[in-house]
N, C-alpha and C positions, 0 to 999 in steps of 0.2 A: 688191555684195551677192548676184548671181546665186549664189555659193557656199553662202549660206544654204539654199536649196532643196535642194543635194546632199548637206546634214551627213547621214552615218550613222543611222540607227536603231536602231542598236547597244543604244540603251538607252531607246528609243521618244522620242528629244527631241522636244521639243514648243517653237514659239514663240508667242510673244503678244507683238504691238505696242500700245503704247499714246502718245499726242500728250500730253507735260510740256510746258507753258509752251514750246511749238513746237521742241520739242527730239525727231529721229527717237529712239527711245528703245525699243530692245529686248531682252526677257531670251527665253535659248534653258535648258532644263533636262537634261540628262540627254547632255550632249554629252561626248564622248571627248576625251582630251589631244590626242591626232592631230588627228582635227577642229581642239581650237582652235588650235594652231598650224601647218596648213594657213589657214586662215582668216586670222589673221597677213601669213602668207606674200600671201595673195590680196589683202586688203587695202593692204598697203603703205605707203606716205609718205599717204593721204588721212588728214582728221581728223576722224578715230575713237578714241572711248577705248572700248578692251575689255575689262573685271574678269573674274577667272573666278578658282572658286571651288570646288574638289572637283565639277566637272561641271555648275555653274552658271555661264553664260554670260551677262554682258550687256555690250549695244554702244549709247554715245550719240555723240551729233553735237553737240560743245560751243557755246552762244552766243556772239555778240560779248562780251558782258559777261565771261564768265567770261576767254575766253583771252585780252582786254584787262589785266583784275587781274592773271593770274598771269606775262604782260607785266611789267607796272610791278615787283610784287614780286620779279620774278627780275633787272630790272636794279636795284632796292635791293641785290641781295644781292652781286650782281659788281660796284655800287658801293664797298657796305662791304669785298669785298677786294681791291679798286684802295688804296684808303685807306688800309690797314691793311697794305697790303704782305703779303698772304696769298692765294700761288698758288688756284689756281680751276679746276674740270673741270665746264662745264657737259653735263649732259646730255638735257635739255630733258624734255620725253615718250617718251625712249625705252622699251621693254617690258622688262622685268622681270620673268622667272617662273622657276620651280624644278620642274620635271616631280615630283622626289621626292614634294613637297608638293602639287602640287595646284595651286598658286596662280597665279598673276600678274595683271600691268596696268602700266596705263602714267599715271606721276605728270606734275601738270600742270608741275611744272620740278622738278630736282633737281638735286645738287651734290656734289663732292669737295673736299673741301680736305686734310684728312692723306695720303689715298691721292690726293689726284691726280698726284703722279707715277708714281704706279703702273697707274693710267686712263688715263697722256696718249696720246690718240692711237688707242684701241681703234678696233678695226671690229665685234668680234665679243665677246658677253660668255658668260660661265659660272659660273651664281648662287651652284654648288657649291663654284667654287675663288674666284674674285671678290667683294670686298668690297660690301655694298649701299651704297646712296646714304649720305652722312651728313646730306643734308637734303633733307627735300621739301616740295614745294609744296603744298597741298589746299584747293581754290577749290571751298568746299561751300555752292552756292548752289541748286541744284537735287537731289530728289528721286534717291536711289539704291536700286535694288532689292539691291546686294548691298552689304553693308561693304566700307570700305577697307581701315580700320586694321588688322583682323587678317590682310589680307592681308600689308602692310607690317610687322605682328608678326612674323608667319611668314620673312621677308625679312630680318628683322634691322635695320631703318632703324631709326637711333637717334634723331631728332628731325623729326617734321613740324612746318611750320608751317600753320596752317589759316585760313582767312580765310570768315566766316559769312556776308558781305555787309554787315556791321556792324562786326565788330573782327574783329583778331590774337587767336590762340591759338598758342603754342607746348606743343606735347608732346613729352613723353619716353619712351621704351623702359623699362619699369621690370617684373619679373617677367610677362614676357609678355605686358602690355597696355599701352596710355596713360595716361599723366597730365599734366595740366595742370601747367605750372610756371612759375615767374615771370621765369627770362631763359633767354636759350637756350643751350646745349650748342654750337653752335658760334662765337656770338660773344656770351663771356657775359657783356659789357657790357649788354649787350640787353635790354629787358625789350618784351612784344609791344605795349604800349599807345606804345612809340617809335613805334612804324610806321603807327599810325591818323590821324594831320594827314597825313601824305604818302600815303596811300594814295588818302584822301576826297579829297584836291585832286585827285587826277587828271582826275577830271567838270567840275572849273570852270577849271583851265590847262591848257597843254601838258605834256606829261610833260618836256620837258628842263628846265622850269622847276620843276617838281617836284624834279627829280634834281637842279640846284643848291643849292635850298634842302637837299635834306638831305644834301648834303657837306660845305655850311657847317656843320650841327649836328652831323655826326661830329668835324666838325674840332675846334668847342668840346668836345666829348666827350673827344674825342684830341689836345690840342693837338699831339701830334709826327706827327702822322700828315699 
């Protein structure tokens, strides 16, 4: 984080820490593209999630809890297409941003499935010519100073899944914002309230006992699958 000291004051950034439910949790204001993708760059593979937002910057340090859930629900999802016989490009937290726009971050898992042949294998992305994710993950359990969604608007991602610490939400890309909808856009068997027995059990078994039980209930769902 020494980097944080030498950001530019190009446009007088200013930061403020503040301690969320023990989560390092900082917004920087008035920061330059260059900056945040220097910072990127200095950062690296550590876990950090960075939003940024027309020159609003902020950086947390995720709980166990969260990158536990968005665990379980990203092998639900490479479960369901094991199953279903439906290639899969995961790309976990990778960054995501568009210099044009302003925007980026990095979703807590995301996925390809139409274009994942066309993802297979990247090292290097390009938001301008590159398809966005077609799902993400959103483990919104704590406290954000900047939004996601419109970040993700801006990006073109056409269905988040969102998980409150309570239930599933699936939303949709519809006129430039979110909407709640009742099965999802990539496996539209799906409705999100499938996914809440197997989520909750994770706290009381193991997750590969989880992940059987709901291969069995894809199966009844699917018998050919």
């Amino acid at each position: 984080m020494n980097r944080m000291a030498q950001l530019p004051r190009n446009r007088r950034a200013v930061a403020r820490q503040t301690a969320l439910a023990d989560i390092q949790h900082i917004v920087l204001d008035g920061v330059s593209w260059a900056s945040y993708e220097q910072l990127l760059q200095d950062i690296g593979n550590r876990p950090i999630r960075i939003n940024y937002d027309q020159g609003r910057m902020e950086m947390m340090s995720p709980l166990p809890e969260h990158d536990g859930i968005s665990r379980v629900i990203a092998r639900i999802i490479q479960t369901l297409s094991m199953e279903l016989n439906i290639e899969v490009a995961s790309y976990g937290s990778t960054t995501f941003r568009r210099r044009d726009k302003e925007k980026g971050l990095e979703p807590d898992e995301c996925f390809y499935f139409k274009n994942e042949k066309k993802m297979r294998g990247r090292k290097r992305l390009n938001m301008k010519k590159d398809p966005p994710p077609e799902l993400v993950v959103e483990i919104d359990i704590t406290h954000r100073s900047i939004e996601r969604q419109p970040i993700y608007a801006a990006l073109g991602v056409p269905e988040i899944w969102r998980w409150d610490g309570t239930r599933p939400t699936c939303l949709h890309l519809r006129a430039g914002g979110y909407h709640t909808a009742p099965k999802s856009l990539s496996f539209p068997f799906l409705a999100p309230a499938d996914l809440t027995p197997f989520i909750r059990a994770v706290s009381r078994t193991g997750e590969n006992a989880v992940i059987r039980k709901f291969i069995a209930w894809v199966r009844k769902q699917h018998p050919s699958a």
